[in-house]
Backbone as CSV, one residue per row, in Angstrom:
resi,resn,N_x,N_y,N_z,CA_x,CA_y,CA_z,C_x,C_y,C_z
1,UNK,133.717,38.285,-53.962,133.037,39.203,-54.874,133.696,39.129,-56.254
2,UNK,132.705,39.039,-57.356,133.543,38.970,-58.572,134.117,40.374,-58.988
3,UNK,135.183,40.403,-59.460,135.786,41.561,-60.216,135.037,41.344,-61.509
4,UNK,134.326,42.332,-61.769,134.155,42.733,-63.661,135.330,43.413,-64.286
5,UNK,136.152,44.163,-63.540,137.000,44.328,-64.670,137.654,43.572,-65.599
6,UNK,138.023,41.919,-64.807,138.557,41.139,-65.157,137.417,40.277,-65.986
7,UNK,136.578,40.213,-66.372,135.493,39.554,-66.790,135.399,39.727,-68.650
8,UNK,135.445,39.231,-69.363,135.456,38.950,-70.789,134.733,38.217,-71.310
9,UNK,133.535,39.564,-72.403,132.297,38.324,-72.974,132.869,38.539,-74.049
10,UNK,132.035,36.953,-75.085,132.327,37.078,-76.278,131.038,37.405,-77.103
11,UNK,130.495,38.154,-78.127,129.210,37.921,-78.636,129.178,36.511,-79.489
12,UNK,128.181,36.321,-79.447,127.902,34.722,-79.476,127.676,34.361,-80.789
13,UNK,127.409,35.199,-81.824,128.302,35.314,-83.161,129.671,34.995,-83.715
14,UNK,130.390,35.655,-82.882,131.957,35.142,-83.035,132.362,34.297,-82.455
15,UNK,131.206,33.370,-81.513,131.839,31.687,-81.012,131.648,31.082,-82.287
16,UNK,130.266,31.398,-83.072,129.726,30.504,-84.014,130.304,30.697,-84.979
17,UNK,131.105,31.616,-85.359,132.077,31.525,-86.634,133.202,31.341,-86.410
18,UNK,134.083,30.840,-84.776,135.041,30.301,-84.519,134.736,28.355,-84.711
19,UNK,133.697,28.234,-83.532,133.351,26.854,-83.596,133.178,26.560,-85.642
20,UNK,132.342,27.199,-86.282,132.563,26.867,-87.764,133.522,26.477,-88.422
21,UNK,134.666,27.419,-87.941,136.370,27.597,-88.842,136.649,26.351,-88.134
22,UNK,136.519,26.190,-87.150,136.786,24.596,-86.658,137.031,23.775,-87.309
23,UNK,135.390,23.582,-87.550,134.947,22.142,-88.085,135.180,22.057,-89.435
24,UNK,135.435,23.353,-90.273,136.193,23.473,-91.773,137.210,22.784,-91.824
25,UNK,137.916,23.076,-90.750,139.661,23.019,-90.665,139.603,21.531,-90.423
26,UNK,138.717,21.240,-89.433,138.727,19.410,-89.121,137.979,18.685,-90.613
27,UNK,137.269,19.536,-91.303,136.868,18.342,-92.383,138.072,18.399,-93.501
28,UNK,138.718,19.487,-93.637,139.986,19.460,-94.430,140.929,18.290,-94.199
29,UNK,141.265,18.429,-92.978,142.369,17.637,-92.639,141.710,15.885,-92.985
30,UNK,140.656,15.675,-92.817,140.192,14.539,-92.683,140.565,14.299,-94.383
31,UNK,139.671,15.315,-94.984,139.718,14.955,-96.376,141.240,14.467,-96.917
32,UNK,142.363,15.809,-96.558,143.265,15.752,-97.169,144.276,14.279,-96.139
33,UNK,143.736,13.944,-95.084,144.487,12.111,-94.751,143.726,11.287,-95.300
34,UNK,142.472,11.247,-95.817,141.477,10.257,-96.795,142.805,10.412,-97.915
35,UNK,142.623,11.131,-98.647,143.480,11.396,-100.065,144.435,10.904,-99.566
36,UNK,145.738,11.135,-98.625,146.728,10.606,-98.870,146.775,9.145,-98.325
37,UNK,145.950,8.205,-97.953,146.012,6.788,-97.983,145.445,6.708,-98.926
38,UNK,144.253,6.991,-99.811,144.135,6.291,-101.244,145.161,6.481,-101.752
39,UNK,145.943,7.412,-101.872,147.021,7.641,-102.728,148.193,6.351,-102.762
40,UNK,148.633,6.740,-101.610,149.316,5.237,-100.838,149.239,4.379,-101.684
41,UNK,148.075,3.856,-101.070,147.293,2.224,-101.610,146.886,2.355,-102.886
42,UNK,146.362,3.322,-103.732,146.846,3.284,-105.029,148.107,2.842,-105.848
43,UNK,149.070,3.465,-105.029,150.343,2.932,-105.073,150.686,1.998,-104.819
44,UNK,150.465,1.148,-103.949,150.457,-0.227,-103.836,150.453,-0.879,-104.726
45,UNK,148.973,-0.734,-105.102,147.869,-1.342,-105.867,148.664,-1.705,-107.365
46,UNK,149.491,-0.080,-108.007,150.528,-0.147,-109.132,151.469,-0.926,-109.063
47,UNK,151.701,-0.961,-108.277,153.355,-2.025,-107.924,153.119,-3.196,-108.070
48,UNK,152.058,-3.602,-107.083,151.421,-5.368,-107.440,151.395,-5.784,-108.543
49,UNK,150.463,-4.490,-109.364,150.211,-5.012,-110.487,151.759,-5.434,-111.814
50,UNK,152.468,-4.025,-111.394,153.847,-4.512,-112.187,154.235,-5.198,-112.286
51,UNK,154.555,-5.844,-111.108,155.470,-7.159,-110.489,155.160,-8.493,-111.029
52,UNK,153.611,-8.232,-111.086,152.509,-9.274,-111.309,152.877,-9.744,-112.868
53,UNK,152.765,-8.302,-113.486,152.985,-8.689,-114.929,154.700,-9.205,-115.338
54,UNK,155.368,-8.923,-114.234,156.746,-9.174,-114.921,157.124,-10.250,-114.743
55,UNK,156.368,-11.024,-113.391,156.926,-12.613,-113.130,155.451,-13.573,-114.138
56,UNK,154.842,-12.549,-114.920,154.090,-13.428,-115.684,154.894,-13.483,-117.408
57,UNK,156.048,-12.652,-117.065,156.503,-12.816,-118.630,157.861,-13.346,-118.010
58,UNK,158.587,-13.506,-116.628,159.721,-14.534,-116.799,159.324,-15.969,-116.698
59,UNK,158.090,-15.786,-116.304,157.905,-17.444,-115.750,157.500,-18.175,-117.296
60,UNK,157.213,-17.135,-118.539,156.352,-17.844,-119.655,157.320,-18.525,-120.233
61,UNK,158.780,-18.789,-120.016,159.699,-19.561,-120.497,160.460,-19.976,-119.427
62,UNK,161.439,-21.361,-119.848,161.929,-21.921,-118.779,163.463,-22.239,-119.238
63,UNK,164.173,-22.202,-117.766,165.682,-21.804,-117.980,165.833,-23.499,-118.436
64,UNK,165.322,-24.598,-118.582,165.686,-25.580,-118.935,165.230,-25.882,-120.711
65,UNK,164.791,-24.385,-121.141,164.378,-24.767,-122.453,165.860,-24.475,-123.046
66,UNK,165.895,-26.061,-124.406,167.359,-26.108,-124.658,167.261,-25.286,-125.738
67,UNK,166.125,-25.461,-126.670,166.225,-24.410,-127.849,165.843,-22.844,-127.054
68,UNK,165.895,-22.432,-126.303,165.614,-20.899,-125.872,167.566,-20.544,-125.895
69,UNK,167.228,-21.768,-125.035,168.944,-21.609,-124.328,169.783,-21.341,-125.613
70,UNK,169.735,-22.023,-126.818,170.426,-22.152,-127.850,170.486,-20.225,-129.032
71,UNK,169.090,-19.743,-129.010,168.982,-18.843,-129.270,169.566,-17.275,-128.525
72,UNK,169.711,-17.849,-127.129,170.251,-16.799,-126.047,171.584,-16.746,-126.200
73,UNK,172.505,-17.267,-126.897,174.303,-17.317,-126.355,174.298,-16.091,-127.096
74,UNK,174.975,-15.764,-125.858,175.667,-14.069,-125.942,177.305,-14.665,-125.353
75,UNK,178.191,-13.973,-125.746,179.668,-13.598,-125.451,179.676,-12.719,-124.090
76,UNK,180.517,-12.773,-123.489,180.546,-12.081,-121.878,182.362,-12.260,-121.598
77,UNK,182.873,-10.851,-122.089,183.846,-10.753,-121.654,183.803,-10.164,-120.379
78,UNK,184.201,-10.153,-119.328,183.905,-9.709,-117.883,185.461,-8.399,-117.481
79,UNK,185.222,-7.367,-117.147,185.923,-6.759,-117.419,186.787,-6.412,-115.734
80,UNK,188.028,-7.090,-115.715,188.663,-7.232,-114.514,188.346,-5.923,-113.927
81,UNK,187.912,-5.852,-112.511,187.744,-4.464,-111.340,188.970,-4.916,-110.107
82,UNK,189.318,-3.578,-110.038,190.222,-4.168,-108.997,190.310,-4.196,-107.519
83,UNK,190.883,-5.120,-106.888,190.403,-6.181,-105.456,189.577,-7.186,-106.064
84,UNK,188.942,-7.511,-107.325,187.189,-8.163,-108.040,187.957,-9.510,-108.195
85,UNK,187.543,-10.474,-108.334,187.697,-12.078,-108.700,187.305,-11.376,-110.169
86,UNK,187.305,-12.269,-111.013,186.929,-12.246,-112.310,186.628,-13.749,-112.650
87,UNK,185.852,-14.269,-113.726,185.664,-15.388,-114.193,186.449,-14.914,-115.204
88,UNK,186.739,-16.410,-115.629,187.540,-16.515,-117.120,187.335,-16.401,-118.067
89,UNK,187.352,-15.478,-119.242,186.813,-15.001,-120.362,185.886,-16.168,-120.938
90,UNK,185.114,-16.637,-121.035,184.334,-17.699,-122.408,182.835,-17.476,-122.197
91,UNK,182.498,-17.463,-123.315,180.787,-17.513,-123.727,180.362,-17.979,-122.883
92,UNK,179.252,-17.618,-122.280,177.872,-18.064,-121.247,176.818,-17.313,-122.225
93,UNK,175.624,-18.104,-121.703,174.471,-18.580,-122.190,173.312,-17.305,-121.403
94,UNK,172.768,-16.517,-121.588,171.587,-15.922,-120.631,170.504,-16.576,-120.573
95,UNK,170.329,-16.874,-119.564,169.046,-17.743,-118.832,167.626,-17.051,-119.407
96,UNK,167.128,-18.177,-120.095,166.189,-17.725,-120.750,165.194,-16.934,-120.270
97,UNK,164.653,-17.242,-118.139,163.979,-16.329,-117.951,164.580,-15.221,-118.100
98,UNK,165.759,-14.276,-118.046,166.507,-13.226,-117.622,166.390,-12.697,-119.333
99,UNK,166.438,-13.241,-120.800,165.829,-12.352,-121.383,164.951,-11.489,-121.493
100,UNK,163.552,-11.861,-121.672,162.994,-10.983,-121.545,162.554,-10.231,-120.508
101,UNK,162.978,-10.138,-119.595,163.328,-8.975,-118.475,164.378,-7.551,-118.893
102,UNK,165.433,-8.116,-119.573,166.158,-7.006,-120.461,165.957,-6.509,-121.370
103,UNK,164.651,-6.896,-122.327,163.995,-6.121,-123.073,162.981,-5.161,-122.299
104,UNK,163.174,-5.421,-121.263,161.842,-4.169,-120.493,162.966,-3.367,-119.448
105,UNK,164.065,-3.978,-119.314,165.113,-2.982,-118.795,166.538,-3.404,-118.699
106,UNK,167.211,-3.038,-119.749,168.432,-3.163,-119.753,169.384,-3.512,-118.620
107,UNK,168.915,-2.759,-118.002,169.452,-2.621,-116.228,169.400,-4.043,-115.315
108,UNK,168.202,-5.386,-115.618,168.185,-6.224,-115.110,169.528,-7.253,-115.033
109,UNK,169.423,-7.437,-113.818,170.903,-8.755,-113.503,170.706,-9.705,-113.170
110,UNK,169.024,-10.152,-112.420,168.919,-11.919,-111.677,167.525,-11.502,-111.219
111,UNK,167.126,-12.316,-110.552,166.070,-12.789,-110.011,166.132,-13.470,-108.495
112,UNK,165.777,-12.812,-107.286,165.581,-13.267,-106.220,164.373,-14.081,-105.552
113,UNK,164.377,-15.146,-105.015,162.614,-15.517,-104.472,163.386,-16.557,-103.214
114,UNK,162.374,-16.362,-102.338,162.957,-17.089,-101.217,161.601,-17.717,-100.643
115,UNK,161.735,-19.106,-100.299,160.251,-19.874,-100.497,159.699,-19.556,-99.381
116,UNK,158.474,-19.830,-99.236,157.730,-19.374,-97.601,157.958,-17.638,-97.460
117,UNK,157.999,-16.975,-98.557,157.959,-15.909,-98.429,157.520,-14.834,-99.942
118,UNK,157.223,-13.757,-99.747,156.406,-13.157,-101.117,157.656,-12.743,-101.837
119,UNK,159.206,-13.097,-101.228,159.601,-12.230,-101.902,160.388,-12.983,-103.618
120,UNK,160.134,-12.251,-104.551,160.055,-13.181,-105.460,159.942,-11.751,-107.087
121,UNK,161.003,-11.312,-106.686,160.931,-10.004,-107.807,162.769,-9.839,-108.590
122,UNK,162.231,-9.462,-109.667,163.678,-9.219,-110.406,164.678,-8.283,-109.438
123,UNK,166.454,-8.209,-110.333,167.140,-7.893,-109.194,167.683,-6.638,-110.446
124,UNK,167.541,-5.440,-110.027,168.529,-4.427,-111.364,169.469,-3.969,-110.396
125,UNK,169.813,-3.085,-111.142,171.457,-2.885,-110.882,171.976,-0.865,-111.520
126,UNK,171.694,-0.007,-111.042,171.884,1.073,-111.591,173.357,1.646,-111.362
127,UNK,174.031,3.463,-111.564,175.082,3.488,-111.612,175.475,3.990,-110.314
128,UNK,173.918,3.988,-109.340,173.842,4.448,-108.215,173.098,3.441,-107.312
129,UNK,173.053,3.933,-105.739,172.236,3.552,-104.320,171.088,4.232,-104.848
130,UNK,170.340,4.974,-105.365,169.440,6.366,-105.524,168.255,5.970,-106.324
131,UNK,168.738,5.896,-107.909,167.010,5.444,-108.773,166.719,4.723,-108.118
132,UNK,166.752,3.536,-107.943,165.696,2.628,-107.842,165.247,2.563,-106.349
133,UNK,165.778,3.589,-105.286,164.674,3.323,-104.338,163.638,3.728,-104.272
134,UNK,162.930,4.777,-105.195,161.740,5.268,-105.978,161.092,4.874,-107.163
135,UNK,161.866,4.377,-107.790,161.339,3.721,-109.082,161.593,2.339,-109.195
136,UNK,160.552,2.094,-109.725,160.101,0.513,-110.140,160.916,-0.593,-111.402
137,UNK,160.456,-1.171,-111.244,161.747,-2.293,-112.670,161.165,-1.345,-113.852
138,UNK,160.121,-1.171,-114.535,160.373,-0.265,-115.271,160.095,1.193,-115.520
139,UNK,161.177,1.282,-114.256,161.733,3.035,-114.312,160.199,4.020,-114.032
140,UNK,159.357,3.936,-113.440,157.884,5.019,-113.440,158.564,4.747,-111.864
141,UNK,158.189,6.186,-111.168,158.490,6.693,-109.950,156.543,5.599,-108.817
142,UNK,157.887,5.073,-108.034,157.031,3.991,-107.126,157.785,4.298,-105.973
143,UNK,156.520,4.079,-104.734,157.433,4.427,-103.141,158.054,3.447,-102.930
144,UNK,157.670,2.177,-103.799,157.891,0.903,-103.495,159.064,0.600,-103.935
145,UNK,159.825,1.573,-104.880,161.264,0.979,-105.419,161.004,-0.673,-106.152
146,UNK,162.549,-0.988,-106.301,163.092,-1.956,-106.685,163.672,-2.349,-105.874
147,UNK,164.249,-3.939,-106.140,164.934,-4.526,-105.333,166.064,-4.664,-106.438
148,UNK,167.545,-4.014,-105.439,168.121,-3.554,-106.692,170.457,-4.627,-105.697
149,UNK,170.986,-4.022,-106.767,172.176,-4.148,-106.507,173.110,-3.325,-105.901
150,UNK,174.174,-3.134,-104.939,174.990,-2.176,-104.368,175.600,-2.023,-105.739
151,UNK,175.829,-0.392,-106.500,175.965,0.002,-107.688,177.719,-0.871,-107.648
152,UNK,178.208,-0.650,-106.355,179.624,-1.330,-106.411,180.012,-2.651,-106.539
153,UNK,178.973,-3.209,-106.512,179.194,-4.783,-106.770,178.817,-5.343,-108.818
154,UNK,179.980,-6.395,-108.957,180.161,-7.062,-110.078,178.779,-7.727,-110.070
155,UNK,178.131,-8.087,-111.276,176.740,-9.044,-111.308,177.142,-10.422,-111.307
156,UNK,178.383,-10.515,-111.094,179.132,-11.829,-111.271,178.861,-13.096,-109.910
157,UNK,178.529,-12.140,-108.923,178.512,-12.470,-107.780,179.703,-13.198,-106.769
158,UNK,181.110,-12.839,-107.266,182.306,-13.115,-107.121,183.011,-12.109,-106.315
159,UNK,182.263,-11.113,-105.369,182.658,-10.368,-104.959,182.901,-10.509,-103.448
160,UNK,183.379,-10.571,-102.025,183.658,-10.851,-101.056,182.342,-10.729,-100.235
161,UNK,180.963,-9.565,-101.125,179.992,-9.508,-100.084,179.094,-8.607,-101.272
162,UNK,178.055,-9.068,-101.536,177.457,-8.570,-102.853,176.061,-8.357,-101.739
163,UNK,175.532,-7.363,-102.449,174.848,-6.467,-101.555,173.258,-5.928,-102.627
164,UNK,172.392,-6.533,-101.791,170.449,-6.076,-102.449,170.002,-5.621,-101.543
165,UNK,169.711,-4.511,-101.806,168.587,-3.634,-100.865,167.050,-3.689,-101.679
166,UNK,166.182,-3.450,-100.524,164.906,-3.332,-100.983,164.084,-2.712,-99.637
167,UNK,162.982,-2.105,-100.085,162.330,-1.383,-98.846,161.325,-2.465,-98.253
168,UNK,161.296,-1.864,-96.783,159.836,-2.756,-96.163,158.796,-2.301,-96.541
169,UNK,158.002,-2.746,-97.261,156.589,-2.096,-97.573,155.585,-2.467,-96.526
170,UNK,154.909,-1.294,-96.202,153.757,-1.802,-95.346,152.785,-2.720,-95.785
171,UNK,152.379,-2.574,-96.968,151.593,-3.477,-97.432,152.082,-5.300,-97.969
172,UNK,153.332,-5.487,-97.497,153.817,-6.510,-97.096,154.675,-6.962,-98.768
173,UNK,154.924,-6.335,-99.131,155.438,-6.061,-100.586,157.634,-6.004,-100.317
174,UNK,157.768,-6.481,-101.577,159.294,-6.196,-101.469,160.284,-6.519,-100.630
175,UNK,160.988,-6.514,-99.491,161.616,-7.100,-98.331,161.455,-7.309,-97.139
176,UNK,159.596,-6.777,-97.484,159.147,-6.961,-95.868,159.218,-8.334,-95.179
177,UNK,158.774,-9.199,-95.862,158.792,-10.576,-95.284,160.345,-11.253,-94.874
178,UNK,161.450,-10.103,-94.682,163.132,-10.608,-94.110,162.408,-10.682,-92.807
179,UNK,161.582,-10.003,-92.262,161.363,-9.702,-90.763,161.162,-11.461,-90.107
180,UNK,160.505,-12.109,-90.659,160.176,-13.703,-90.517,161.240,-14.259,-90.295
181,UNK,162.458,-14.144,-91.156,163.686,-15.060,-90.643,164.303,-14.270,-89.055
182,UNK,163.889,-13.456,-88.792,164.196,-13.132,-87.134,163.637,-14.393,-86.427
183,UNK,162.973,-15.409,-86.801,162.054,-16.663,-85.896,162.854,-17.349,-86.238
184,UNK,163.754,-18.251,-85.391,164.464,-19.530,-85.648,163.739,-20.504,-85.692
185,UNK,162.495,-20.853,-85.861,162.125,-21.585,-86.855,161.456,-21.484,-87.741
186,UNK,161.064,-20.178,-88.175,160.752,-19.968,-89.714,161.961,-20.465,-90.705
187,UNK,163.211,-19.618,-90.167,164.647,-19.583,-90.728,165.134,-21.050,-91.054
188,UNK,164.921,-22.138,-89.986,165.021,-23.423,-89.843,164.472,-24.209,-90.993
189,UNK,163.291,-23.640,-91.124,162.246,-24.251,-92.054,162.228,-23.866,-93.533
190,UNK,163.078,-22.194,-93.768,163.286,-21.747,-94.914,164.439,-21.311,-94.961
191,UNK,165.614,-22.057,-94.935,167.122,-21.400,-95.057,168.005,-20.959,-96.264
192,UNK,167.215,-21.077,-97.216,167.728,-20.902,-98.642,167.033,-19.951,-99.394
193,UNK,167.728,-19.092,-100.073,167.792,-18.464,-100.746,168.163,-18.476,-102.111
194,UNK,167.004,-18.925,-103.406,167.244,-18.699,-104.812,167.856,-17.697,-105.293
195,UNK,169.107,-17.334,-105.831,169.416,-16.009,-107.128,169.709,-16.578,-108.228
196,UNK,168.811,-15.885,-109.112,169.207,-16.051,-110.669,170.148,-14.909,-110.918
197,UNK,171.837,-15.129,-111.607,172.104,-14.189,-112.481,171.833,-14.226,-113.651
198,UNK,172.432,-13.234,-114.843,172.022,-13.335,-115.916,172.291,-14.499,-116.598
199,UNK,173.700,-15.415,-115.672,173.796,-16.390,-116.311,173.305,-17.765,-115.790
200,UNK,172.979,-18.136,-114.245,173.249,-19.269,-113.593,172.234,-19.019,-112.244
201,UNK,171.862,-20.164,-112.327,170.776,-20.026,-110.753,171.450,-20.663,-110.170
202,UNK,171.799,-20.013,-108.455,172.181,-19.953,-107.401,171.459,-20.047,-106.155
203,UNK,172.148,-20.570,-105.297,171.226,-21.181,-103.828,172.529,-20.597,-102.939
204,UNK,171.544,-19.741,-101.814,172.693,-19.194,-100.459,172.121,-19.876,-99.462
205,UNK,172.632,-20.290,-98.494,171.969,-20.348,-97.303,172.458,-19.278,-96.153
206,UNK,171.380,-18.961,-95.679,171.140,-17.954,-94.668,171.717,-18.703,-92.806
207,UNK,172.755,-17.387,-92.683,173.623,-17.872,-91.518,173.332,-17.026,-90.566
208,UNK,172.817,-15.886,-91.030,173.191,-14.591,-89.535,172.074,-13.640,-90.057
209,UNK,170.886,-13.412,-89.306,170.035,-12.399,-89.239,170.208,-11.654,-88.064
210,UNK,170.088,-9.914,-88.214,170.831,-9.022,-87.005,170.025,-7.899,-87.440
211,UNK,169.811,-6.816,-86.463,169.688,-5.609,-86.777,170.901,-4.964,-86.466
212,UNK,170.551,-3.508,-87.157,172.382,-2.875,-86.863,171.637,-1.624,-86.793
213,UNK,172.361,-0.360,-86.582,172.741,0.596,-87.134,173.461,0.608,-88.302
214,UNK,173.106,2.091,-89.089,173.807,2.848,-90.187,175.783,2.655,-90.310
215,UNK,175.791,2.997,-88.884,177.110,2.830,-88.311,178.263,1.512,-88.712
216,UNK,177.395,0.798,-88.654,177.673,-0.940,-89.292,178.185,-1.026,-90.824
217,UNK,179.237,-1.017,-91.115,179.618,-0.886,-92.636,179.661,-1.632,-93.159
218,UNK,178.074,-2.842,-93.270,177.990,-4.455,-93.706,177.881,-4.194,-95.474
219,UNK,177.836,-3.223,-96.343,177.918,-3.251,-97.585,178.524,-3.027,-98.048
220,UNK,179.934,-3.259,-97.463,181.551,-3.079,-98.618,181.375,-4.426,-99.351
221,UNK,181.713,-4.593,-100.593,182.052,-5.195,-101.518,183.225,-6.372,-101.252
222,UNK,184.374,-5.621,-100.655,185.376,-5.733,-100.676,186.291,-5.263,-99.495
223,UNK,187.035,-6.460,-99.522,187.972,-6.089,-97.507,189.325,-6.117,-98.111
224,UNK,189.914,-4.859,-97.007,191.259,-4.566,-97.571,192.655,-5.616,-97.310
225,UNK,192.109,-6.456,-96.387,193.151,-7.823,-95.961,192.495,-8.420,-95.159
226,UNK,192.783,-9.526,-95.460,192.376,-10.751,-94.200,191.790,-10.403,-92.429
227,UNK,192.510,-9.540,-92.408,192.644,-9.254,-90.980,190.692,-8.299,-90.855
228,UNK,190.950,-7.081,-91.814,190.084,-6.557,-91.995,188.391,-7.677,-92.373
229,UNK,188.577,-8.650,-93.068,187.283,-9.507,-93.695,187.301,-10.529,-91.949
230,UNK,188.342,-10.614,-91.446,188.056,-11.188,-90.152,187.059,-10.253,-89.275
231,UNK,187.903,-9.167,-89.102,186.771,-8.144,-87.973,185.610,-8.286,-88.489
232,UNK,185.043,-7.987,-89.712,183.859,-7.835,-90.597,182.846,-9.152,-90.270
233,UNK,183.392,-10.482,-90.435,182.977,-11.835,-89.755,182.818,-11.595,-88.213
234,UNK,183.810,-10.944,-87.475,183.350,-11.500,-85.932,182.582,-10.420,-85.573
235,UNK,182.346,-9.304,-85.815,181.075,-8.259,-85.743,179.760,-8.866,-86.087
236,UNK,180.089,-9.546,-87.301,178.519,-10.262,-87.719,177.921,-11.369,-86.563
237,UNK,179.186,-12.283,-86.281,178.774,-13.111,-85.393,178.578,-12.509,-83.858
238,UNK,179.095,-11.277,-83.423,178.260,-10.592,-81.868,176.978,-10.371,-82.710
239,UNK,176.973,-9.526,-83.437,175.710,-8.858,-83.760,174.575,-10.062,-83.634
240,UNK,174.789,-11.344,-84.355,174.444,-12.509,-85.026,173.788,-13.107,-83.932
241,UNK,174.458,-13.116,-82.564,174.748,-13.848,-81.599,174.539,-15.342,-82.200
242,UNK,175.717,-15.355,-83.230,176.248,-17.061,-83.834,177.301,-17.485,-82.560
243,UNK,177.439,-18.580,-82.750,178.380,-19.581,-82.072,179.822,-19.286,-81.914
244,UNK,180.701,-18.999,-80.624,182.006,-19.183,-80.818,182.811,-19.944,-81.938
245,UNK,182.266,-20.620,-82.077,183.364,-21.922,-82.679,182.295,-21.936,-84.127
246,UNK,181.779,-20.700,-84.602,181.350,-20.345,-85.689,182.421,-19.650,-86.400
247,UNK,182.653,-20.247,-88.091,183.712,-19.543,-88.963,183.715,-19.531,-90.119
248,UNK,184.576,-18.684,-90.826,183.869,-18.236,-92.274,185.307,-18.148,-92.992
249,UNK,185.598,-18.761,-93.902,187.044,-18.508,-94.603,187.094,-17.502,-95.323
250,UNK,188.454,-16.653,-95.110,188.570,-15.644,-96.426,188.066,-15.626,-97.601
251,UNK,188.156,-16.908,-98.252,187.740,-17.041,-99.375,186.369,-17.475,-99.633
252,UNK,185.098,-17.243,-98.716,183.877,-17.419,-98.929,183.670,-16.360,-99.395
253,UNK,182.095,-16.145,-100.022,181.731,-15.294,-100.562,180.353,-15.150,-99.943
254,UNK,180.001,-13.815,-99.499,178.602,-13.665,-98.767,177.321,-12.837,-99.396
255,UNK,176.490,-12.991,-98.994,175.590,-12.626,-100.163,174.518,-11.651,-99.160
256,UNK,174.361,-10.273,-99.082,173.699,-9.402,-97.568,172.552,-9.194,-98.471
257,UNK,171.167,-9.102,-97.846,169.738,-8.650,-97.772,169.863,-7.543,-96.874
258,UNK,169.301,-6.561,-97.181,169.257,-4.971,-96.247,167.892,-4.538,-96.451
259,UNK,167.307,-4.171,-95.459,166.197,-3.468,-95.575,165.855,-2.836,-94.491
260,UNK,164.687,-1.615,-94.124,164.533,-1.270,-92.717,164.409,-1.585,-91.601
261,UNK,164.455,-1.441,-90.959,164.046,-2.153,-89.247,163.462,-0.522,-88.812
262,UNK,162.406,-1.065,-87.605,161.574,0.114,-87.459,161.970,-0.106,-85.711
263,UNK,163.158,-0.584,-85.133,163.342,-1.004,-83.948,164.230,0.305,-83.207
264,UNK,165.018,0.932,-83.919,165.433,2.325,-83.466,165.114,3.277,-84.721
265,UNK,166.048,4.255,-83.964,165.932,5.399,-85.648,167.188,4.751,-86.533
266,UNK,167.079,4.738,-87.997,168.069,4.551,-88.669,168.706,3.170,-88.513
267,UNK,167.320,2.275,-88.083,167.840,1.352,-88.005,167.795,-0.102,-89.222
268,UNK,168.862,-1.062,-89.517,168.192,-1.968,-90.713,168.422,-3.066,-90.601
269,UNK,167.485,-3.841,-90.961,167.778,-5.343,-90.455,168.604,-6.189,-92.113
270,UNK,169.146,-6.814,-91.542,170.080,-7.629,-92.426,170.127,-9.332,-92.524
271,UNK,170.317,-9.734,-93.685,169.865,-11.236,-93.666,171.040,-11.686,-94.571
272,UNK,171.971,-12.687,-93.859,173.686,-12.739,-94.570,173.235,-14.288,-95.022
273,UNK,173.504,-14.578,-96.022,174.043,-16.106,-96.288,175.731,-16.192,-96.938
274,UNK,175.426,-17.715,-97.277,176.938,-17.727,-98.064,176.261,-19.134,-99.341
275,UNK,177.311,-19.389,-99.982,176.712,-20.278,-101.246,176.569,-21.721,-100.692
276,UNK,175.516,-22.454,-100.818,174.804,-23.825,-100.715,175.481,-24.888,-101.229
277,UNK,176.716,-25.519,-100.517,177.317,-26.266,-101.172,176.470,-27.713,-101.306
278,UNK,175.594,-27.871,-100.429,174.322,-29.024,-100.783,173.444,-28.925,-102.032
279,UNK,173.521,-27.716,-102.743,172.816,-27.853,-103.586,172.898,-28.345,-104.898
């Protein structure tokens, strides 16, 4: 037998202005996730275009032009840091693409591009880790950041482990394409790595791709003794899973790619070379 006490109508008015508030609430939400992917991809869309225009004003001159070259000598006293190598005080020349990049931001130091891959954007350098993972080479707030310098590293590239971060963009922008050298034979097929500094183009080759944790302290600059730049090497090589009878002298110099990894939380994948003595 049914109990009516327990029995609860609704008038059928107040379904129809519940079911209503519903479908308000569901076209809101729709609207307001429409808006935030145009937004996104608007954003994208800005960044491309930046990038676009900036490797269309380094590429409009060439580091082998002798009269550019001749007009560029600047003086470069290098100002000793300490644990830092230093070069030896004398005039160098700024690479003619790397001028006019410093007329659109002071802040610029080189130029990265690595073949078989998009990545191929100027390198700045701020007094922090912070601007530029929001803002763009010239300085307007982008999700896309810059691809920039560890604020602690010399532009000299003389430092025990010189350090560029850049974000993974979904839209395949900025350091997303490190994920490719995880394939030993993409890596096989593209092992080098171009850097322009302000003064000299440079070739790394790529030895050890790894994911890590935060925990992993692969962006010191600088190791406090031998012993210490050893641990730092044989961590890379577990992580690396490189070769026993794989080795790296004190006195090399390594060159780290950092960017996200979406494989745990807080996690980042890393791409190490050292300098191309074939080249």
């Amino acid at each position: 037998m049914r109990n009516d006490r327990f029995s609860i109508t609704f008038p059928r008015s107040r379904i129809r202005h519940a079911v209503m508030a519903l479908k308000i609430i569901s076209v809101f939400v729709f609207v307001f996730a429409v808006l935030q992917i145009a937004l996104k991809w608007a954003d994208y869309s800005k960044s491309r275009s930046t990038y676009q225009e900036i490797r269309a004003v380094a590429n409009a001159v060439s580091d082998e032009s002798s009269e550019s070259s001749q007009s560029s000598e600047s003086s470069v006293n290098p100002v000793p840091v300490e644990g830092r190598k230093t070069a030896a005080p004398k005039e160098r020349s700024i690479l003619p693409t790397i001028i006019p990049l410093l007329k659109l931001n002071e802040e610029a130091v080189g130029w990265i591009r690595i073949e078989g891959t998009r990545i191929d954007y100027p390198i700045v350098k701020a007094q922090d880790n912070q601007f530029y993972l929001k803002h763009d080479f010239k300085k307007n707030r982008s999700s896309g950041g810059s691809i920039f310098m560890d604020y602690r590293n010399g532009i000299d590239l003389l430092d025990q482990n010189t350090v560029l971060y850049g974000h993974r963009m979904k839209d395949g922008s900025m350091f997303n394409d490190l994920v490719k050298f995880q394939d030993k034979a993409f890596l096989q097929k593209h092992p080098t790595i171009q850097l322009k500094t302000k003064y000299e183009v440079t070739a790394w080759r790529i030895f050890a791709v790894y994911v890590t944790d935060v925990g992993f302290d692969y962006t010191r600059p600088q190791y406090k003794s031998d012993d210490d730049f050893r641990l730092f090497v044989d961590t890379i090589k577990s992580k690396a899973k490189l070769p026993d009878d794989w080795t790296i002298s004190k006195e090399e110099r390594i060159l780290t790619l950092s960017t996200c990894s979406y494989k745990f939380h807080n996690a980042r994948l890393v791409v190490q070379a050292v300098p191309d003595t074939s080249k």
